[in-house]
C-alpha positions in Angstrom: 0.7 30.2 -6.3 -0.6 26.9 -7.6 -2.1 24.7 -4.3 -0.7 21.8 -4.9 2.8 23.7 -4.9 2.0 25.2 -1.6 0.6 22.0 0.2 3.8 20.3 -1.0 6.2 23.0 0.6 4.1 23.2 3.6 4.8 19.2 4.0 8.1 19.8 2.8 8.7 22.2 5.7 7.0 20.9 8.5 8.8 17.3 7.9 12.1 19.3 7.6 11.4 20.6 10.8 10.3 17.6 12.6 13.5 16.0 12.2 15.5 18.1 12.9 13.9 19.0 16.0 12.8 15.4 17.5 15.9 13.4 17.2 17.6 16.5 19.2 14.6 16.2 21.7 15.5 12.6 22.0 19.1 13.1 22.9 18.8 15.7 25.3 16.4 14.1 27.2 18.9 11.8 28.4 21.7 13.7 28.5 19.3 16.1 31.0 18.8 13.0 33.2 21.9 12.2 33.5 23.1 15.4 34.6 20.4 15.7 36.8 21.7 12.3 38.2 25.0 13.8 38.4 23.8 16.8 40.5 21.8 14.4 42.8 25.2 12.4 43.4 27.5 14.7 43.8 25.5 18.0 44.4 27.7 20.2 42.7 25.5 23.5 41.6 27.6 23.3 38.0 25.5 20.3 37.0 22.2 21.7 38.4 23.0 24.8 36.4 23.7 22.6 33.5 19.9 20.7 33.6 18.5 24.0 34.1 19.4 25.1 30.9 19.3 22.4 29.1 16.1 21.6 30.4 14.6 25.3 28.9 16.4 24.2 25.5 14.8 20.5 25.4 11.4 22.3 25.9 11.7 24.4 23.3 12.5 21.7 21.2 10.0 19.3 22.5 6.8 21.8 22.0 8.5 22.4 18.0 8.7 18.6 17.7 5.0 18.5 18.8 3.7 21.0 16.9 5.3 19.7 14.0 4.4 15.8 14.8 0.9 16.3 15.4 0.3 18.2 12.1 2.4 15.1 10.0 0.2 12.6 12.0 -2.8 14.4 10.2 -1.0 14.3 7.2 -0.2 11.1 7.3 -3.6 9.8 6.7 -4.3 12.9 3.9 -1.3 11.9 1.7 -1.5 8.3 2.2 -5.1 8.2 2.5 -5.2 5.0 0.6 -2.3 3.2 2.9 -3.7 4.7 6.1 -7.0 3.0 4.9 -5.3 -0.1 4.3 -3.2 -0.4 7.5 -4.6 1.9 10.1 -6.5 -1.3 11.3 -2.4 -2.0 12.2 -0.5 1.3 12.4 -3.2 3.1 13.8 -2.6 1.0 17.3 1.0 2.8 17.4 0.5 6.0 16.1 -2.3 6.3 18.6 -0.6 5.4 21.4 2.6 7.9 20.4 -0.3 10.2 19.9 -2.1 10.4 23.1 0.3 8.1 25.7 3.6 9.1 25.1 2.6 12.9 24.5 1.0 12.5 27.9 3.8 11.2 29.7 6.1 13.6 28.2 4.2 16.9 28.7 2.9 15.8 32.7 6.8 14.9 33.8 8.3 18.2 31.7 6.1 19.9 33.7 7.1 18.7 36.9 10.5 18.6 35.7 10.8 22.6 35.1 8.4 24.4 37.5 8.0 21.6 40.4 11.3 21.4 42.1 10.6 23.5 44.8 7.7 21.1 46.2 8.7 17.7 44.5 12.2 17.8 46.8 15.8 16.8 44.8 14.5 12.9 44.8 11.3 13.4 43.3 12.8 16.0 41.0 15.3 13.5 39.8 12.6 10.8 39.5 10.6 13.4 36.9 13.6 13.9 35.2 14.1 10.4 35.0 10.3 9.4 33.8 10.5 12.2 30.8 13.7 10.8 29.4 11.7 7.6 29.7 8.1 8.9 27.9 10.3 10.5 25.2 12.2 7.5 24.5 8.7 6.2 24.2 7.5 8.1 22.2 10.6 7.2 20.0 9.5 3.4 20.3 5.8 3.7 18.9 7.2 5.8 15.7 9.9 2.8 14.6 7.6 0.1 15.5 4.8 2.3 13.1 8.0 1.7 11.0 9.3 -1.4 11.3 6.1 -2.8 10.6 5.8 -1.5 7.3 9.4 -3.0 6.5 8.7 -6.2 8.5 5.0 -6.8 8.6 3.8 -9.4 11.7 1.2 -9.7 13.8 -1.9 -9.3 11.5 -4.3 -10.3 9.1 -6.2 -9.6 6.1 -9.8 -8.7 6.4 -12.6 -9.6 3.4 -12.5 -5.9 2.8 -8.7 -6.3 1.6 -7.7 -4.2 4.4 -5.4 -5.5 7.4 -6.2 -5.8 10.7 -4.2 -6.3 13.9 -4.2 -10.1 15.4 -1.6 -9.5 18.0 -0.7 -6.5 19.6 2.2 -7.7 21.7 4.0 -9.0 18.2 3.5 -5.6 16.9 5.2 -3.6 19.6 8.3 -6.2 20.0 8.4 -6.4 16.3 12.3 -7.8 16.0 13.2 -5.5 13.3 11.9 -2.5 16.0 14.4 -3.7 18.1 17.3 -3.2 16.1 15.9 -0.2 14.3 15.4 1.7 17.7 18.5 0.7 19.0 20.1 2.5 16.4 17.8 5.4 15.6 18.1 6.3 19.5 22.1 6.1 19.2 21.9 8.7 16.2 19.7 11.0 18.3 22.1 11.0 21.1 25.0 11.7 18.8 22.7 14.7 17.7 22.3 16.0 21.1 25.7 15.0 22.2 27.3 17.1 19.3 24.9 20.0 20.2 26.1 20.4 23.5 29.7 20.2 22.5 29.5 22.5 20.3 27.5 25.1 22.2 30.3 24.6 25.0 32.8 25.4 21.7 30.9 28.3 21.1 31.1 30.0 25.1 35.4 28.6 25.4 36.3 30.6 21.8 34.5 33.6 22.7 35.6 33.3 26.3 31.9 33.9 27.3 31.3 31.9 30.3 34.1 29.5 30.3 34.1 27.5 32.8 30.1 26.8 32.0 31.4 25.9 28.2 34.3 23.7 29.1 32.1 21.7 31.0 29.4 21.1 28.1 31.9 20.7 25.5 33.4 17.8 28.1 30.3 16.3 28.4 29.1 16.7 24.4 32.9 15.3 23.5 32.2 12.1 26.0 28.8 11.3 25.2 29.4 11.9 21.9 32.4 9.7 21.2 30.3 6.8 22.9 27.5 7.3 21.2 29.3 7.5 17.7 30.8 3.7 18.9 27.6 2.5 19.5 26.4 3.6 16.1 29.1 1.4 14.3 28.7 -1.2 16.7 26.4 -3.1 17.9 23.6 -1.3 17.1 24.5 -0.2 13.1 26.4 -4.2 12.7 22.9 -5.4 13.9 20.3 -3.2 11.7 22.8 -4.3 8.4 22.5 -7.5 9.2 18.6 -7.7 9.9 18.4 -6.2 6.3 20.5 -8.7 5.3 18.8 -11.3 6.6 15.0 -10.6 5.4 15.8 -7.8 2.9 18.6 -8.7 1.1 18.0 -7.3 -2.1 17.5 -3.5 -0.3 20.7 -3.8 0.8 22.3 -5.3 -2.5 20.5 -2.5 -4.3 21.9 -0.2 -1.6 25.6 -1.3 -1.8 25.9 -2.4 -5.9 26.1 -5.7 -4.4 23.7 -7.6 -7.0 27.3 -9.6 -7.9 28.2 -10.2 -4.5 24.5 -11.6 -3.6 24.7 -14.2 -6.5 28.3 -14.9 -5.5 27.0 -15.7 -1.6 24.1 -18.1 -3.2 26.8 -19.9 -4.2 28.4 -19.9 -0.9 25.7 -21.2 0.6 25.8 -23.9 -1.8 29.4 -24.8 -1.1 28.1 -25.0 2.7 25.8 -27.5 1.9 28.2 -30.0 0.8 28.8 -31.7 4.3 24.9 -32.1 4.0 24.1 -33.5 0.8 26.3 -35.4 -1.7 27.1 -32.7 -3.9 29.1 -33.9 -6.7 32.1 -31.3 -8.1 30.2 -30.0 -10.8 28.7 -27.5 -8.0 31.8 -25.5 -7.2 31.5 -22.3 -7.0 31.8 -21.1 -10.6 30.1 -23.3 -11.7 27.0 -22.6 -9.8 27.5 -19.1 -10.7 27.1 -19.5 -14.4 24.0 -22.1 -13.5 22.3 -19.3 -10.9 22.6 -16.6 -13.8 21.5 -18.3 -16.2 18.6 -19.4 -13.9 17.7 -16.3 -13.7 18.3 -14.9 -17.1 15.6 -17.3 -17.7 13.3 -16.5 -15.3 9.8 -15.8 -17.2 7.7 -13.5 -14.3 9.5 -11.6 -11.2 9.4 -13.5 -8.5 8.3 -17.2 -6.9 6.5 -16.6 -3.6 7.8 -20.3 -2.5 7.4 -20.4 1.7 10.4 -23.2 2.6 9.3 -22.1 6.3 6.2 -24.1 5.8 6.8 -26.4 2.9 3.8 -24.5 0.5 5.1 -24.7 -3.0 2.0 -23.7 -5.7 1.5 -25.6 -8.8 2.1 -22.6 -10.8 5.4 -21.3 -8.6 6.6 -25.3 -9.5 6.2 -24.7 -12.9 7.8 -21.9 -13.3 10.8 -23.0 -11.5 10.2 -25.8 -14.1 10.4 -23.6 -16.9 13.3 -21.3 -15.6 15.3 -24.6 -15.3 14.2 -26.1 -18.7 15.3 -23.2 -20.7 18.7 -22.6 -19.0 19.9 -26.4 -19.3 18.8 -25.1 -23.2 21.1 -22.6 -23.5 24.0 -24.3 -21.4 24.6 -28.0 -22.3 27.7 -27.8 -21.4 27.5 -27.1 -17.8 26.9 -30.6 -15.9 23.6 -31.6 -14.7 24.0 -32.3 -11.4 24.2 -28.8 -10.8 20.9 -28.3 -12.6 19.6 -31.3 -10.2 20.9 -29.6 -7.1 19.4 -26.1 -7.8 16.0 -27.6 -8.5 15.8 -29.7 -5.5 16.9 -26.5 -3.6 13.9 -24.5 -5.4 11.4 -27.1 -5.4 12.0 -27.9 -1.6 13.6 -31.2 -1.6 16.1 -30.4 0.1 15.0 -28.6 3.4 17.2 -27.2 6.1 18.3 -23.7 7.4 20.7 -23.1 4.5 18.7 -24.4 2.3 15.6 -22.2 3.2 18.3 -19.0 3.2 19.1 -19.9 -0.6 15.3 -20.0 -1.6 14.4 -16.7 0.3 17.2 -14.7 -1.1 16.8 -16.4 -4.8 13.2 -15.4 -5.0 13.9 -11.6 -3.2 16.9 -11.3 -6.7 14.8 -12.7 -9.4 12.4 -9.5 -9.4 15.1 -6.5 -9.5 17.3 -8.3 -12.1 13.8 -8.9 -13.6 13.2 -5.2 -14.1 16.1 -3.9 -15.1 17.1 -6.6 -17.4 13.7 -6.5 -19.1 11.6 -3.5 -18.5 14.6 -1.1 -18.1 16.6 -3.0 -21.3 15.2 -5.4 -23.6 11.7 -3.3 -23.7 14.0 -0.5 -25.2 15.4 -3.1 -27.9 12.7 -5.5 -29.1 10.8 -2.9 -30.8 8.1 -4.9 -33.1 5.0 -3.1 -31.2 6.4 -1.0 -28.4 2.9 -0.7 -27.1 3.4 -4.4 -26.0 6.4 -3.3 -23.5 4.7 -2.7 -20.5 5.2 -3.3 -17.1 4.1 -6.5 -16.4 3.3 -7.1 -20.1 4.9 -10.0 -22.7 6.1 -8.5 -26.0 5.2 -12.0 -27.8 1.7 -11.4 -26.7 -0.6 -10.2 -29.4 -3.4 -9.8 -27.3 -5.8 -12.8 -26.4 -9.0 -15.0 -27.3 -12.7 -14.1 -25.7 -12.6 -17.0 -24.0 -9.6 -16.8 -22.6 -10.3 -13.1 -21.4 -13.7 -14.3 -19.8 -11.8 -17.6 -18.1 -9.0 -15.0 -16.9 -11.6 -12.3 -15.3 -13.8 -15.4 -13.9 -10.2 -16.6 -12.0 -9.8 -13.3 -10.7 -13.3 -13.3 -9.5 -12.6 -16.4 -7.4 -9.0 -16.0 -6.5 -8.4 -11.9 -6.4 -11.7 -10.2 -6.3 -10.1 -7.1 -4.7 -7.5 -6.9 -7.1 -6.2 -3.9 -8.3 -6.8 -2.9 -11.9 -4.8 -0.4 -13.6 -3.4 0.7 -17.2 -0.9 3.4 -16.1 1.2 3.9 -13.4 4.4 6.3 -12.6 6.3 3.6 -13.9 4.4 2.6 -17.2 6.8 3.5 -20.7 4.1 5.5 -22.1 0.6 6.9 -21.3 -2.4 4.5 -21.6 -3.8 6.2 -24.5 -0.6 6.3 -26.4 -0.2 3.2 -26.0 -3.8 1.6 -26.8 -3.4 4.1 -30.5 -0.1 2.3 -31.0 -1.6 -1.4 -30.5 -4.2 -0.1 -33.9 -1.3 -0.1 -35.8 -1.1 -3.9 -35.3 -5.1 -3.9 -37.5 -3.7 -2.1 -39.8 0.0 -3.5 -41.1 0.5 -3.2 -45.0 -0.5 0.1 -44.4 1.8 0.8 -41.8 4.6 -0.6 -43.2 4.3 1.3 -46.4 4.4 4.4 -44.3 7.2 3.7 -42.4 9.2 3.3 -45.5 8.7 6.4 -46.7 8.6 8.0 -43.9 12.4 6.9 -43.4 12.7 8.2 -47.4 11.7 11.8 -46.0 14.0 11.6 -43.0 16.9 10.4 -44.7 18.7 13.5 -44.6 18.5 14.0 -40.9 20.4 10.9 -40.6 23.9 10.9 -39.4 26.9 8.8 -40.0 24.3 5.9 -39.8 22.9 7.3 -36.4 20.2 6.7 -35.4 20.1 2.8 -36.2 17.1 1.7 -37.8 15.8 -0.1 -34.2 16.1 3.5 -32.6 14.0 5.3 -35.7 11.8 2.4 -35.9 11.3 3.1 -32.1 10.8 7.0 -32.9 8.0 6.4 -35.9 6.0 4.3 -33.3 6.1 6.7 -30.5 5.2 9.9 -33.0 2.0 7.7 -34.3 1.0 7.0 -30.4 1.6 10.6 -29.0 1.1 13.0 -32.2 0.7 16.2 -32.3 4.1 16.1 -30.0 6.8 18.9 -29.7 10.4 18.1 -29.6 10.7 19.5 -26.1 8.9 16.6 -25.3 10.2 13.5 -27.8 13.6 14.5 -27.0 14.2 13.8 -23.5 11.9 10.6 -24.0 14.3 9.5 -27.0 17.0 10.2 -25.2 16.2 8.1 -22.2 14.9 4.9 -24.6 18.5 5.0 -26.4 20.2 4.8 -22.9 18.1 2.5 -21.4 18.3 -0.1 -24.5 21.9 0.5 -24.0 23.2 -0.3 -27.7 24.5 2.7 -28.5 24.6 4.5 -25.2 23.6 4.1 -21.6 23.6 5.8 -18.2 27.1 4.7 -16.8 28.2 4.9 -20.2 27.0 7.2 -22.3 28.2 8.6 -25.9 27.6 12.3 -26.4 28.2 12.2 -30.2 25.4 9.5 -30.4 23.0 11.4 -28.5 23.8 14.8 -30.0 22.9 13.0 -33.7 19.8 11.4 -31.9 18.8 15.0 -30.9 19.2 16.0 -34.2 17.6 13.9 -36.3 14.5 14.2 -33.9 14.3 17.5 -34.3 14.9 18.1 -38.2 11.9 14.6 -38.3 9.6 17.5 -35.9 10.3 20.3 -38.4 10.2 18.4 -41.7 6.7 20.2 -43.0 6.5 17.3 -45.6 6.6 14.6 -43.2 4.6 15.8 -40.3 2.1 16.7 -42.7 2.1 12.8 -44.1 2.2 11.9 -40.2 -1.0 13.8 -39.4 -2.9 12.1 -42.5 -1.9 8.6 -41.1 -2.9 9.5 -37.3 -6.3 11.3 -38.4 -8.0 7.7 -39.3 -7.0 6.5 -35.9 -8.4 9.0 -33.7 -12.0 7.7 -33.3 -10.6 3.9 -33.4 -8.5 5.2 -30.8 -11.4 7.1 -28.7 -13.3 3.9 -28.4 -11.1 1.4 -27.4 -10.2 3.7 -24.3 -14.0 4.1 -23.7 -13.9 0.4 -23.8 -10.2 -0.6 -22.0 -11.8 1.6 -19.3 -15.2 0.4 -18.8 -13.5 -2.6 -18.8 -11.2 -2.1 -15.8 -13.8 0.2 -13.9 -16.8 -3.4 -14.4 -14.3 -6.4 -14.4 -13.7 -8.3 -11.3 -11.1 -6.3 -9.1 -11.1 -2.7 -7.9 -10.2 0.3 -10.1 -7.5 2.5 -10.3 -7.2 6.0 -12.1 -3.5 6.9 -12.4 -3.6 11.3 -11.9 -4.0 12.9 -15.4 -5.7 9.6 -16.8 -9.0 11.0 -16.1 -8.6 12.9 -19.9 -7.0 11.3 -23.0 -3.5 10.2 -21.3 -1.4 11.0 -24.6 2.4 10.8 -22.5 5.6 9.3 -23.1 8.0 7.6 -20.3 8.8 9.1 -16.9 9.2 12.4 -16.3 6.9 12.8 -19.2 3.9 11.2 -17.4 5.0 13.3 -14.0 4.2 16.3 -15.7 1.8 18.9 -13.1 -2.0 17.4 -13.4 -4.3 20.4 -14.2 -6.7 19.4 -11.0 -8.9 22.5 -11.9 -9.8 22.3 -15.3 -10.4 18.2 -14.5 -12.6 20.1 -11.6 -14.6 22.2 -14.4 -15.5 19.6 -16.5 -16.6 17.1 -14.2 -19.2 19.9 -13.5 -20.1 20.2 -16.5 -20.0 16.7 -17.9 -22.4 15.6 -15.2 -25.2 17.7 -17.0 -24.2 16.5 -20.7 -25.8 14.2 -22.9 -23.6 11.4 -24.6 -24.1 13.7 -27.9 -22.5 16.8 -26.6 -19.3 15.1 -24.9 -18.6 13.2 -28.0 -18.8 16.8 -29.8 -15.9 17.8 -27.6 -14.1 14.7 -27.7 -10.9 16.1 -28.3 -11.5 17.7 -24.6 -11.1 14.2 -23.3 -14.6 14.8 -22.2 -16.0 11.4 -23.4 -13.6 9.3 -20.7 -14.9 11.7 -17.6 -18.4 11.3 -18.9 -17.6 7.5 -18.5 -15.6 7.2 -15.5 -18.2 9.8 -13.7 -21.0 7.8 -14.7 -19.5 4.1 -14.1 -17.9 4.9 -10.7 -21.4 6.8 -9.2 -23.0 3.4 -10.7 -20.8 1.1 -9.0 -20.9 3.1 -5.7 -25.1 2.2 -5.9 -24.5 -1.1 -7.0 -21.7 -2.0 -4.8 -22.4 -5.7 -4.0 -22.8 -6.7 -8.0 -19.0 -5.7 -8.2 -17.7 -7.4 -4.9 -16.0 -10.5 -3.7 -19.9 -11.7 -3.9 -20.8 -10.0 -7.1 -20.4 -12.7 -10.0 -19.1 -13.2 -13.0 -20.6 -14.4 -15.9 -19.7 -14.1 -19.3 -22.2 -13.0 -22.1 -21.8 -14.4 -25.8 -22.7 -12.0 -28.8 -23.7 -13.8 -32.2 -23.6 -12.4 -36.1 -20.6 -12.1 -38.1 -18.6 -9.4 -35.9 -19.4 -11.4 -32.3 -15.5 -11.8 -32.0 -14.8 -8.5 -32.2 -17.4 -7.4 -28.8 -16.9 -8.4 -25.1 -20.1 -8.7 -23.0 -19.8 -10.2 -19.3 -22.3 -9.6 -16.3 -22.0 -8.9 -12.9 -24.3 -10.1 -10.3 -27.6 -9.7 -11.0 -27.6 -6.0 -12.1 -25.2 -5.1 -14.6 -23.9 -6.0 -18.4 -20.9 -4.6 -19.6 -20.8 -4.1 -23.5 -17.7 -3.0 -24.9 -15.8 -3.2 -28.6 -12.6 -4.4 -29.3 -10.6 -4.5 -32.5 -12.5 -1.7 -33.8 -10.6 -0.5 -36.4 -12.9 -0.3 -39.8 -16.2 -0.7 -37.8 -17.7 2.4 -38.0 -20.1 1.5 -36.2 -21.6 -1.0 -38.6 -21.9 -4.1 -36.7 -23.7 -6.2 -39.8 -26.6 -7.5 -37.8 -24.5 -8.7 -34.6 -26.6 -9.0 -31.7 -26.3 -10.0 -28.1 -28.9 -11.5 -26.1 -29.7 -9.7 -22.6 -31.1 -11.6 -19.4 -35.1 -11.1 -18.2 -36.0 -7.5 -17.1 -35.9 -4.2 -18.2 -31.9 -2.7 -18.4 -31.2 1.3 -18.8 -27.7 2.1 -20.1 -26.2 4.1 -17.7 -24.7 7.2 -20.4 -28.0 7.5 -23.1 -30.6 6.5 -20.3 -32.3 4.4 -22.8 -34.1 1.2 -21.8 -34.1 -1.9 -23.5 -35.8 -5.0 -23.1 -34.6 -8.4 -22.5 -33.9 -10.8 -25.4 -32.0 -10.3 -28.8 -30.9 -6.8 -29.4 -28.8 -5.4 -32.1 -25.0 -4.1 -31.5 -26.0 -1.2 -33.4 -28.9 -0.8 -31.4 -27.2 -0.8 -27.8 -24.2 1.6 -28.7 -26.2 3.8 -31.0 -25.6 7.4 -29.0 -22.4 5.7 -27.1 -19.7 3.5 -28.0 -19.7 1.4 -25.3 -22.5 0.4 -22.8 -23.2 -0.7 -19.2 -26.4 -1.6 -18.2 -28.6 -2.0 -15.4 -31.2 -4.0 -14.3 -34.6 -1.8 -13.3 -36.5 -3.5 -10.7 -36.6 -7.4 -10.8 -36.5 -10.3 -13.6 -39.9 -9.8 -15.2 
């Protein structure tokens, strides 16, 4: 069986496990006590026969919930090895002290509690029973306030090294949302244990097995139960919903559907404010309603990160807000301006107060989810002109951007963001990194494209149904086949499917329309078996490979050298040819990746670009650029540098060159389509010394050196400095 399978069931299970067996430990360790308590008051042998066995069922559970706990605290910090390394200067404190406190406290008083009574005397028995309901419950603490710090982060700081640290302990452990969480999570356990013992104490009264022993459990269950069940509802379940409420009110919106009822209680606190400020009547309700959607209709990046607590509003958070409010006054004159005015002042903090602070916090925590689904999960599905422009995060009126602007962007990061986190794929991005950098070519290469298309759409003609698919949808489909091809229908289906829902024109999720999708399905696969087309399609795509295979060699040299820290999204590590989720969520082929890292590591640049179509040239590069920048760690640092390096001839704007520290140039090729590695005399001029490019090992000197000099074996370059300026 694959491993990855297996070490994902064998987490599967032990978690499974765990909770079922822990929040039954929890509950029973009170409910022991207290019939221990009971025996000690009224010394009836029916309750001391009732903590015996309870007791020998709560250790049972108690060494399965260690067991299991100990083995998820290790794999904790193997499956999140990049959040434990973030945070374990934080979480670390609690898990440790569940770890090795609690667990002590726990396994010393069970001890005593099962095998001592006899020489601890009834009072001292009682006590131990006491003082391991007490270490369990603990225990319980440390785990939700490991929790609630991840949901309500205090207490800390964040290091140079990007990771966060603890500041104070004491804010950590009586973290407010632990409070409420553990007030909770405890009633649930004993509702667990409660119900346990009920229904045991069914069990012995129906089979009229030790009766009197089973009326009194299912007595006890029923009662402890019943209370436990109210305390669930309230206080404890009214005060976790309404600390979500207050500092993560879009969870619960997104829980609840309630993205309609949050904008509708902006608006109430609006109408609260009018005993504060003079609010004329163009703020009613309604009216603010259309104003706030609008707002945020218009909203141009997710979120503001305004702090009313303190007053901070950025210059670029202003202008936003700004711009947000420009363009919706644009596209409703008629509502009246004062409720524009009001909503600024709110958002721009000229208006302060308690209400006032609640309408910014919960403004700012809707933009972003109305954000992504009104944009990435809608309009990127729509506005097809260059689908490789509809990324996460990206702007579908961007075309790309000047050298200088690139170089003035990465030298902003360099001050501001050093540790940022570079990436080109995620789980989340519409289409794999190298499907989407071939689909950007077809931007150099328009007439050309356009032709195709055209009679492409000839070909396919017949396949078309009743006017389905619309022209947006096969327009969408000819892009996607140029960016992923060769492709199998097995494959474009699913992920032509999910684009028609998603743009939601002609179907959608909540509403979808069989007959649409059926003729969508269709017409894909008669476009997939069409010999005469696919054949044409092939012809187009064959120019683009190589264009294609450098401009990954240089987007990726790019991110693993520009200020900011790298990330590899799993399967990226090859040619990343995918289409949306769960295309890109397919199993990663670890082994093979394995293999040829072991055998890359001993090729020359001229036998991985013979097997190119491996995916062997980005390995060779990502193998060779990480192992550089683990030696050369402080030219890539908060410390490192940035400086930009100029190339001169006639193709200089199509080449970006930048340096880091003192040690390393970074030569890469952009708009590379016709090049062919003619660069017409374009040079660039290195610094002093003596640089070796990390992937031909060839050395060059210092001064003017020709483009098609410097990427003679490779098609990009990174150099480094040997020795000192000479």
């Amino acid at each position: 069986m694959d491993a990855l399978f297996l070490a994902r069931l064998q987490f599967a299970t032990t978690t499974v496990y765990h909770f079922f067996f822990v929040p039954l430990t929890l509950g029973l360790s009170i409910l022991v006590a207290v019939m221990e308590t009971l025996y000690v008051r009224t010394g009836r042998d029916v309750y001391k026969r009732m903590t015996k066995f309870w007791g020998k069922l709560f250790l049972i559970n108690f060494a399965m919930g260690v067991v299991t706990g100990i083995v998820m605290e290790f794999q904790f910090g193997t499956n999140w090895a990049t959040f434990s390394k973030y945070a374990g200067g934080v979480i670390g404190q609690t898990l440790a002290m569940e770890g090795t406190f609690a667990f002590f406290l726990e396994s010393s008083f069970i001890g005593l509690f099962l095998f001592g009574e006899k020489r601890l005397g009834q009072t001292l028995h009682w006590l131990s029973a006491f003082l391991l309901f007490v270490g369990t419950w603990l225990s319980g603490w440390f785990i939700i306030a490991t929790n609630a710090w991840m949901q309500y982060p205090v207490g800390y700081e964040t290091g140079a090294d990007g990771s966060v640290y603890l500041t104070s302990f004491w804010s950590l452990v009586l973290n407010p949302w632990a409070v409420y969480q553990y007030m909770h999570n405890m009633g649930g356990a004993v509702v667990t244990g409660s119900f346990a013992v009920a229904a045991l104490g069914a069990f012995y009264v129906l089979s009229r097995k030790q009766v009197e022993f089973g009326k009194m459990f299912l007595k006890a269950g029923v009662i402890a139960g019943c209370v436990s069940s109210i305390w669930m509802l309230f206080p404890s379940g009214d005060l976790q919903g309404r600390m979500i409420a207050k500092h993560q009110p879009v969870t619960l919106a997104a829980m609840e559907g309630l993205f309609h009822s949050e904008l509708s209680y902006l608006g109430r606190i609006l109408e609260k404010m009018r005993r504060r400020w003079p609010v004329p009547a163009a703020t009613r309700q309604q009216e603010v309603h259309c104003a706030l959607k609008e707002i945020i209709g218009c909203f141009p990046v997710y979120r503001t990160y305004i702090r009313p607590d303190t007053g901070t509003i950025s210059p670029r958070d202003r202008a936003v807000v700004q711009e947000a409010l420009g363009a919706a006054r644009r596209h409703r004159p008629e509502i009246n301006p004062d409720a524009w005015q009001l909503i600024g002042n709110l958002l721009l903090l000229t208006h302060t107060g308690g209400p006032e602070s609640e309408f910014v916090w919960r403004f700012q925590q809707l933009t972003g989810p109305v954000m992504a689904k009104g944009v990435e999960d809608t309009a990127f599905y729509c506005f097809n002109r260059l689908i490789a422009l509809n990324e996460v995060g990206g702007d579908p009126g961007s075309f790309g951007t000047s050298l200088d602007d690139f170089h003035a962007f990465c030298s902003r990061i360099q001050s501001d963001w050093p540790q940022t986190m570079l990436t080109s794929a995620t789980h989340d991005t519409k289409r794999g990194e190298d499907t989407r950098l071939r689909i950007g070519l077809l931007s150099q290469i328009p007439d050309c494209w356009i032709d195709s298309v055209r009679r492409w759409s000839r070909m396919n003609s017949r396949f078309r149904c009743s006017g389905c698919p619309d022209r947006n949808t096969e327009y969408f489909l000819y892009q996607t086949l140029a960016g992923a091809w060769p492709i199998g229908s097995d494959r474009l289906v699913p992920a032509m499917r999910k684009a028609a829902k998603e743009a939601k024109v002609c179907t959608s999720w909540t509403d979808p329309n069989p007959a649409f999708e059926e003729a969508l399905q269709r017409f894909v696969e008669g476009v997939i078996a069409n010999a005469e087309f696919t054949s044409d399609l092939s012809a187009f795509v064959e120019p683009l490979v190589w264009p294609a295979v450098v401009s990954s060699l240089s987007q990726t040299l790019i991110k693993c050298t520009a200020p900011g820290v790298p990330d590899i999204y799993q399967g990226a590590e090859l040619w990343d040819l995918s289409l949306v989720d769960p295309d890109n969520r397919r199993p990663v082929d670890f082994r093979r990746r394995q293999r040829l890292l072991a055998e890359v590591r001993r090729c020359s640049c001229a036998q991985v670009l013979e097997r190119r179509e491996e995916g062997l040239p980005k390995l060779f590069l990502l193998q060779r650029v990480l192992a550089m920048r683990r030696s050369y760690a402080e030219s890539f640092g908060p410390k490192g540098g940035y400086r930009p390096i100029t190339a001169d001839g006639p193709l200089a704007g199509r080449f970006v060159a930048f340096m880091r520290g003192e040690k390393a140039i970074t030569l890469a090729p952009r708009l590379v389509v016709g090049l062919d590695g003619d660069w017409h005399g374009s040079s660039v001029e290195l610094p002093p010394g003596i640089w070796e490019d990390v992937f031909s090992g060839e050395r060059f000197k210092g001064g003017t050196q020709k483009l098609s000099r410097l990427l003679e074996q490779f098609p990009v370059a990174l150099l480094v400095r040997q020795g000192g300026v000479q």
